[in-house]
N, CA, C and O atoms as a GROMACS GRO file, in nm:
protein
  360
    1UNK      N    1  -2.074   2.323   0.428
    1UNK     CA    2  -1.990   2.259   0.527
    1UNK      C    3  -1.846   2.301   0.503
    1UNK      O    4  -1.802   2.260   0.395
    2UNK      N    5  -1.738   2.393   0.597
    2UNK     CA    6  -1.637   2.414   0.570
    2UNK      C    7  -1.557   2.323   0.658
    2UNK      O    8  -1.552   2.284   0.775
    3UNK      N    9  -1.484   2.306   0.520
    3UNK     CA   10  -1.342   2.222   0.492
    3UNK      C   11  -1.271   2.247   0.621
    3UNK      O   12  -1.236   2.364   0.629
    4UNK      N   13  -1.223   2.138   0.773
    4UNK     CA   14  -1.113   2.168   0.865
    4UNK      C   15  -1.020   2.170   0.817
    4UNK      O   16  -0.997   2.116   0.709
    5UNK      N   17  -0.894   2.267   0.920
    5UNK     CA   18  -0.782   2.271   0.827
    5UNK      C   19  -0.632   2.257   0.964
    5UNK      O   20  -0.653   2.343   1.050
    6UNK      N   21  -0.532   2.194   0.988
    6UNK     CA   22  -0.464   2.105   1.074
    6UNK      C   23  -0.329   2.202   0.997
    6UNK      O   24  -0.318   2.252   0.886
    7UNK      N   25  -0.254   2.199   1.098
    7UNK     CA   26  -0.097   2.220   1.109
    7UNK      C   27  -0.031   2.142   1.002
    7UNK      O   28   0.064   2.182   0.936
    8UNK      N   29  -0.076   2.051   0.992
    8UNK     CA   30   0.044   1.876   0.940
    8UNK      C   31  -0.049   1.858   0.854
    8UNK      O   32  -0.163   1.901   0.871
    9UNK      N   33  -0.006   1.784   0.737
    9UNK     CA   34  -0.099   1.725   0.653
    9UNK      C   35   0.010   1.554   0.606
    9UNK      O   36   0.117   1.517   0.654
   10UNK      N   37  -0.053   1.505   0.527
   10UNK     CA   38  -0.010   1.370   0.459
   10UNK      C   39   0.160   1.369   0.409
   10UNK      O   40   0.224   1.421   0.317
   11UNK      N   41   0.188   1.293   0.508
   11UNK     CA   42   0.372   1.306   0.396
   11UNK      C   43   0.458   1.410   0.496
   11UNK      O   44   0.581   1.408   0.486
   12UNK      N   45   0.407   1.482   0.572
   12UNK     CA   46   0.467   1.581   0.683
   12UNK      C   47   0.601   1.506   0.761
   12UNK      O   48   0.617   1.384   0.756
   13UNK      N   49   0.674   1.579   0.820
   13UNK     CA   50   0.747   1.542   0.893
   13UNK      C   51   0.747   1.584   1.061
   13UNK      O   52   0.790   1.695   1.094
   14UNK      N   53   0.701   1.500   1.150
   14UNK     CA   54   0.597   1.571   1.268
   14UNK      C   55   0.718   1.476   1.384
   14UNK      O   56   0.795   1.381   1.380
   15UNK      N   57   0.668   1.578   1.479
   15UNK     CA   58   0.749   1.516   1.601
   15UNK      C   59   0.626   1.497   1.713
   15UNK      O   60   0.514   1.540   1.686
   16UNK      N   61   0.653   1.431   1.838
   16UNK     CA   62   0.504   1.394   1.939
   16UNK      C   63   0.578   1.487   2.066
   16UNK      O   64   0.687   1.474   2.122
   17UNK      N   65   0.470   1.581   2.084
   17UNK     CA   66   0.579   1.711   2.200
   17UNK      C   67   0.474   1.625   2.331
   17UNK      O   68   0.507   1.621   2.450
   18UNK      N   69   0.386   1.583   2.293
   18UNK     CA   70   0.360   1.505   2.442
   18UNK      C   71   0.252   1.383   2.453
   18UNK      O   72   0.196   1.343   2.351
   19UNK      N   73   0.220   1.320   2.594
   19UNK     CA   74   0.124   1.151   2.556
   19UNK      C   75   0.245   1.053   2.590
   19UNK      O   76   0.351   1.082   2.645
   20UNK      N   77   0.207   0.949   2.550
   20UNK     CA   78   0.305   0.833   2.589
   20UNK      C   79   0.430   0.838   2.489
   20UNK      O   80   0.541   0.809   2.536
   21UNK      N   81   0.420   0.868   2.370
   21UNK     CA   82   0.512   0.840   2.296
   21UNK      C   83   0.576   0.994   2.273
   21UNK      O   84   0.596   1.036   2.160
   22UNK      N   85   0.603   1.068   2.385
   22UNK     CA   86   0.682   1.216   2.330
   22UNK      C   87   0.796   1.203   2.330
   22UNK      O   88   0.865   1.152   2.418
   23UNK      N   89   0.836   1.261   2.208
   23UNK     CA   90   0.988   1.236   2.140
   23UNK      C   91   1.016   1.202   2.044
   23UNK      O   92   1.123   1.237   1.995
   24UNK      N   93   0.929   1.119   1.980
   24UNK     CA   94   0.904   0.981   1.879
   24UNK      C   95   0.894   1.119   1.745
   24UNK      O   96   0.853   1.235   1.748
   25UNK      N   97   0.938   1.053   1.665
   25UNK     CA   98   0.916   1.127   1.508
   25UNK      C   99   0.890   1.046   1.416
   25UNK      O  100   0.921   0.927   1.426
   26UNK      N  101   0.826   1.098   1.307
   26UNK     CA  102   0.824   1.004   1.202
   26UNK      C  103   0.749   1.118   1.086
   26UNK      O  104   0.742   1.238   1.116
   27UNK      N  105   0.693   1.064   0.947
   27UNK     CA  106   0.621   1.072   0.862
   27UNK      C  107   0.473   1.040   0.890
   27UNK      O  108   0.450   0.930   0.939
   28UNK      N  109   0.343   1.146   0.858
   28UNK     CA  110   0.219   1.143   0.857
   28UNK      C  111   0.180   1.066   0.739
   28UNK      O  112   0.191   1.104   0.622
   29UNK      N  113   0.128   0.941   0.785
   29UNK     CA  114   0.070   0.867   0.680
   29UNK      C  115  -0.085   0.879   0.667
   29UNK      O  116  -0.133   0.844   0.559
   30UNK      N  117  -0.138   0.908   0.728
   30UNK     CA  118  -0.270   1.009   0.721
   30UNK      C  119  -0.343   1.060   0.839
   30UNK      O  120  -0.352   0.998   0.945
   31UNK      N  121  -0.415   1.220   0.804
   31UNK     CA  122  -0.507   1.256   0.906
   31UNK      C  123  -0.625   1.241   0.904
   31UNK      O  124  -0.684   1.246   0.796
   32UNK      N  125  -0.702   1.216   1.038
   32UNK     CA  126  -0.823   1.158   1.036
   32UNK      C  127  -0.883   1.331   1.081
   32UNK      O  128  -0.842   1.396   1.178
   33UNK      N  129  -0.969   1.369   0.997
   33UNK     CA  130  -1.041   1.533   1.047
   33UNK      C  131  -1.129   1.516   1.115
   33UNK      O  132  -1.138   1.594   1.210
   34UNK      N  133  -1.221   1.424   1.101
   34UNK     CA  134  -1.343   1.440   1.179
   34UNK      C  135  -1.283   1.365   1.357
   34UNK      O  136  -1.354   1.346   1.456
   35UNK      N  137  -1.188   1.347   1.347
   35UNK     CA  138  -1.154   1.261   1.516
   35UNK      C  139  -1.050   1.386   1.526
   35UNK      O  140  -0.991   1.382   1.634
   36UNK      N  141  -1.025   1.455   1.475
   36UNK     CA  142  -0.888   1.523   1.493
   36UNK      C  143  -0.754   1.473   1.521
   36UNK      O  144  -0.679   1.531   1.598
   37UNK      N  145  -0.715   1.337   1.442
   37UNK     CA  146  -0.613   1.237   1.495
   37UNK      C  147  -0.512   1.265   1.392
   37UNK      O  148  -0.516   1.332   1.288
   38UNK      N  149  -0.388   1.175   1.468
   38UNK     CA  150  -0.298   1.136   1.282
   38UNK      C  151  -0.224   1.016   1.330
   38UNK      O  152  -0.176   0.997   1.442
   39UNK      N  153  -0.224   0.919   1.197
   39UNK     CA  154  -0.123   0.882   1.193
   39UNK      C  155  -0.018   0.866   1.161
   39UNK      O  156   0.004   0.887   1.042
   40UNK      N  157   0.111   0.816   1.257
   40UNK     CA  158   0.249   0.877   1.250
   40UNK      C  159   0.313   0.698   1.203
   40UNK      O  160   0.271   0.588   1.240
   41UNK      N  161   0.394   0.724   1.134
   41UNK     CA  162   0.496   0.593   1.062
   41UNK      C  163   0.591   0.550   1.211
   41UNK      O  164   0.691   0.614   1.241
   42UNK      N  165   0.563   0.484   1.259
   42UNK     CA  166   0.663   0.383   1.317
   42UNK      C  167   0.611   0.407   1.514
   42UNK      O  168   0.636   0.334   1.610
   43UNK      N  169   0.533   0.541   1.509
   43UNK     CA  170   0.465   0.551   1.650
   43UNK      C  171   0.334   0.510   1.685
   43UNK      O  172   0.239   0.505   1.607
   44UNK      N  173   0.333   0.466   1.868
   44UNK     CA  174   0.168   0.418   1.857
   44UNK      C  175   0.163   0.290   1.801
   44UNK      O  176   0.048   0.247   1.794
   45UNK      N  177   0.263   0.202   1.753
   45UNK     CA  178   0.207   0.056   1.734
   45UNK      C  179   0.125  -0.019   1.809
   45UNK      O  180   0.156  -0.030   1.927
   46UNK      N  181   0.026  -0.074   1.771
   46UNK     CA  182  -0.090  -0.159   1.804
   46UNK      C  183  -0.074  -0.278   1.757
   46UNK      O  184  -0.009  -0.304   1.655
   47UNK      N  185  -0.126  -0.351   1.822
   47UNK     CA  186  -0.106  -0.511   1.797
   47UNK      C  187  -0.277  -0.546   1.764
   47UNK      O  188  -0.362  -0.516   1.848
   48UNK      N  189  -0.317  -0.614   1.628
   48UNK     CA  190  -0.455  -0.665   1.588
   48UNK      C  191  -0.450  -0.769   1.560
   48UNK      O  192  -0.352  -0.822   1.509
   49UNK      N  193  -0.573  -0.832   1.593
   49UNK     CA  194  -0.619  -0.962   1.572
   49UNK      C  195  -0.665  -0.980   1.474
   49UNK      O  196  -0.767  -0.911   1.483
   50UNK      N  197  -0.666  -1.057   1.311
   50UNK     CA  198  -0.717  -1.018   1.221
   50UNK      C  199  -0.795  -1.162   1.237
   50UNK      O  200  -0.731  -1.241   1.307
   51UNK      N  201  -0.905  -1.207   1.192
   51UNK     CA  202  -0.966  -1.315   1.141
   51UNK      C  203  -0.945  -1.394   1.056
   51UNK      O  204  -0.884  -1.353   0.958
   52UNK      N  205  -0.983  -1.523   1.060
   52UNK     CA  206  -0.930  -1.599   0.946
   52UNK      C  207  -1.001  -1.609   0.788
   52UNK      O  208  -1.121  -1.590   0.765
   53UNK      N  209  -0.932  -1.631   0.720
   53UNK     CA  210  -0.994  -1.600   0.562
   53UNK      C  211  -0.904  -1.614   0.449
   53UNK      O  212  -0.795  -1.671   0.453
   54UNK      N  213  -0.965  -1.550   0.333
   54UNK     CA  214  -0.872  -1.659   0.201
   54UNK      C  215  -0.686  -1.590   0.234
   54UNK      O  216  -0.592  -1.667   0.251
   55UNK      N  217  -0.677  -1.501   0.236
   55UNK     CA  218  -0.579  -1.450   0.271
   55UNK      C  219  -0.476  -1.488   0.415
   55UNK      O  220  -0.365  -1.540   0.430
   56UNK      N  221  -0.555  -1.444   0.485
   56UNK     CA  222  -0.461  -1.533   0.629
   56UNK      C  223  -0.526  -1.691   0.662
   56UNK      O  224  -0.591  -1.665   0.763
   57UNK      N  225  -0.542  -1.797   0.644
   57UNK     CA  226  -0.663  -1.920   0.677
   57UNK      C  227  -0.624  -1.901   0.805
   57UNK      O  228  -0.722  -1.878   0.875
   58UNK      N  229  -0.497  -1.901   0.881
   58UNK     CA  230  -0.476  -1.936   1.031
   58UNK      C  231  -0.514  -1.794   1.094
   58UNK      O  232  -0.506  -1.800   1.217
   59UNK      N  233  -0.556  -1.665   1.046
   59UNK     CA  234  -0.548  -1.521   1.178
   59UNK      C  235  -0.480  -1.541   1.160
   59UNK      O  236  -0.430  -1.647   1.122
   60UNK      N  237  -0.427  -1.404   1.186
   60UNK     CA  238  -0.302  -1.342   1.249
   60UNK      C  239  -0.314  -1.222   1.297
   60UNK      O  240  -0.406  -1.144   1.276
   61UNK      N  241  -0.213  -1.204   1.370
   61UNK     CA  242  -0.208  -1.080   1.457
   61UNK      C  243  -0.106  -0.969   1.382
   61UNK      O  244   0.007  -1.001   1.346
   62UNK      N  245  -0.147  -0.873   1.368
   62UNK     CA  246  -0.088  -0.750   1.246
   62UNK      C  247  -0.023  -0.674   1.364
   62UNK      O  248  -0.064  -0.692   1.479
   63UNK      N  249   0.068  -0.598   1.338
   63UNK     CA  250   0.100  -0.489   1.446
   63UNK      C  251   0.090  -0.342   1.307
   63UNK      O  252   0.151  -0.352   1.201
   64UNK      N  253   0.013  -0.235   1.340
   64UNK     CA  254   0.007  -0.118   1.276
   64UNK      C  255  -0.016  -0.024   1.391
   64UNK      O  256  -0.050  -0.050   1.506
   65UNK      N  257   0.020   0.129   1.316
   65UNK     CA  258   0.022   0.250   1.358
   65UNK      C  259  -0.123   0.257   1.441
   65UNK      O  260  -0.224   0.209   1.390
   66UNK      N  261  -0.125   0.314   1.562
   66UNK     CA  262  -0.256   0.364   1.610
   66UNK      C  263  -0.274   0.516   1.602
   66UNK      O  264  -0.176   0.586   1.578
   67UNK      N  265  -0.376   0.561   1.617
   67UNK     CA  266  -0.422   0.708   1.559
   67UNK      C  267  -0.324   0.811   1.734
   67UNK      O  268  -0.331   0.760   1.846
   68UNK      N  269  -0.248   0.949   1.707
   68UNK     CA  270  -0.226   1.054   1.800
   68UNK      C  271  -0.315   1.161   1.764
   68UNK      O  272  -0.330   1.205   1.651
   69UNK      N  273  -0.369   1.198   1.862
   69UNK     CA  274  -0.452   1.355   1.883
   69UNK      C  275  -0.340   1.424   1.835
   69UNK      O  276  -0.225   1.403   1.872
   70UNK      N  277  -0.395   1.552   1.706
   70UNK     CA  278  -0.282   1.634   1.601
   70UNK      C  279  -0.270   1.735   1.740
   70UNK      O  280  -0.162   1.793   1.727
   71UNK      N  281  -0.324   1.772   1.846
   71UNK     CA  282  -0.243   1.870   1.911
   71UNK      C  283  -0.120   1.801   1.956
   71UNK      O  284  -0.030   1.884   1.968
   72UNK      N  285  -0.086   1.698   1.980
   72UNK     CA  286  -0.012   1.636   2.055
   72UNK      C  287   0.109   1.633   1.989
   72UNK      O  288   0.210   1.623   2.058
   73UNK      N  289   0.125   1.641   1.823
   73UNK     CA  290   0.255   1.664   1.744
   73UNK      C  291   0.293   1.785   1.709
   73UNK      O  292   0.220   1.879   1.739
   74UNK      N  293   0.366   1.799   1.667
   74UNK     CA  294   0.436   1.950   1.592
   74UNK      C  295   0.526   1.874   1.463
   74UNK      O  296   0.581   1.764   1.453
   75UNK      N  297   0.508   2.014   1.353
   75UNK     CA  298   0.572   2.000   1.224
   75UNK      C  299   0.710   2.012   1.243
   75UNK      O  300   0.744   2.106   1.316
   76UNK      N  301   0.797   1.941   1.197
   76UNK     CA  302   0.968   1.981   1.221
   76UNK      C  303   0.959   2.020   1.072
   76UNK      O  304   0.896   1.967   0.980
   77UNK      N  305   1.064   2.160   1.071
   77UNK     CA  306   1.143   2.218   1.023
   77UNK      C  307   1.225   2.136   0.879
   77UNK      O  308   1.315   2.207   0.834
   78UNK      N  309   1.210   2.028   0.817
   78UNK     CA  310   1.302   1.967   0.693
   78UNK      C  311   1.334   2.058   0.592
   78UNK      O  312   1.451   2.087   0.567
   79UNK      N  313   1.268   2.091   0.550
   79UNK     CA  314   1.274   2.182   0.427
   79UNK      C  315   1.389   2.260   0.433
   79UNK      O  316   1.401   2.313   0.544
   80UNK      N  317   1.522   2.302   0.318
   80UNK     CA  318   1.658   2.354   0.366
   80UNK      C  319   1.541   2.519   0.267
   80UNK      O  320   1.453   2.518   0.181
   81UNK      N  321   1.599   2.611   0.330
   81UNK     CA  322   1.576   2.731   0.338
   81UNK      C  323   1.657   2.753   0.151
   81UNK      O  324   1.764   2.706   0.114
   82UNK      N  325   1.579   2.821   0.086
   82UNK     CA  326   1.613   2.899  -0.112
   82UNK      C  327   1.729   3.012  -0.041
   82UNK      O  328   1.723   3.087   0.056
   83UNK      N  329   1.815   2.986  -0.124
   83UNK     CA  330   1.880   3.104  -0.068
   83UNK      C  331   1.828   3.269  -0.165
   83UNK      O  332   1.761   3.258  -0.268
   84UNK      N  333   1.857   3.365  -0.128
   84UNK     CA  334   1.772   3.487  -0.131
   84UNK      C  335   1.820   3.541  -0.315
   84UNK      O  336   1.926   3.509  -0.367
   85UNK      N  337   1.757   3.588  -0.353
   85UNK     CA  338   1.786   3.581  -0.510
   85UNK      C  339   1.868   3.715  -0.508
   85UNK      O  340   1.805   3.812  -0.466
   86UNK      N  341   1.975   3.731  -0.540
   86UNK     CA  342   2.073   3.836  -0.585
   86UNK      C  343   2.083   3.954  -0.662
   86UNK      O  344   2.106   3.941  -0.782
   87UNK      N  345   2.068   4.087  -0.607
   87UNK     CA  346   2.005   4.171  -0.651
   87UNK      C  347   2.107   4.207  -0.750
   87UNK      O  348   2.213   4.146  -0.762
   88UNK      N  349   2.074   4.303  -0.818
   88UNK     CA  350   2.138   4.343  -0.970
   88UNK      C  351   2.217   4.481  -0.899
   88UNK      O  352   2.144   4.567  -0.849
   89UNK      N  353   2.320   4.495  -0.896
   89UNK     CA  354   2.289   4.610  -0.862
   89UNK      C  355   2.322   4.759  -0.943
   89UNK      O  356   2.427   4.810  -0.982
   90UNK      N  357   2.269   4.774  -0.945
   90UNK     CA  358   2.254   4.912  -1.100
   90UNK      C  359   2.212   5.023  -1.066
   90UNK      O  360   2.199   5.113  -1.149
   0.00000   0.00000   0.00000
């Protein structure tokens, strides 16, 4: 079974070039391979209903990231460019 392999990976710095939220940037907090998705830090919020239990007794409603199709982002550019190593010259 070979390994898929995506533009963006975990920790990336990605922008959304189109969908409802184009424009939006953020950090890849993870990709889903087998859906071909990702999710992006602060885009796509969803609102959930969580159930009640030892942790919440009353529910509550969570708001988290929902999954973008990875064609739909692009990698931005962060990384500042090494400058070129200085030749000797002899």
């Amino acid at each position: 079974m070979s390994k898929l392999r995506f533009h963006v990976k975990k920790g990336d710095e990605v922008k959304v070039i189109s969908g409802n939220h184009q424009g939006a940037s953020g950090k890849v907090l993870a990709v889903l391979p087998k859906k071909g998705q990702v999710l992006i830090e602060g885009v796509r919020l969803i609102k959930k209903t969580q159930r009640k239990s030892q942790d919440s007794p009353n529910g509550a409603i969570i708001t988290r990231e929902g999954p973008i199709h990875i064609s739909n982002v692009k990698l931005v550019e962060s990384r500042v460019a090494k400058p070129a190593k200085k030749s000797r010259g002899g």
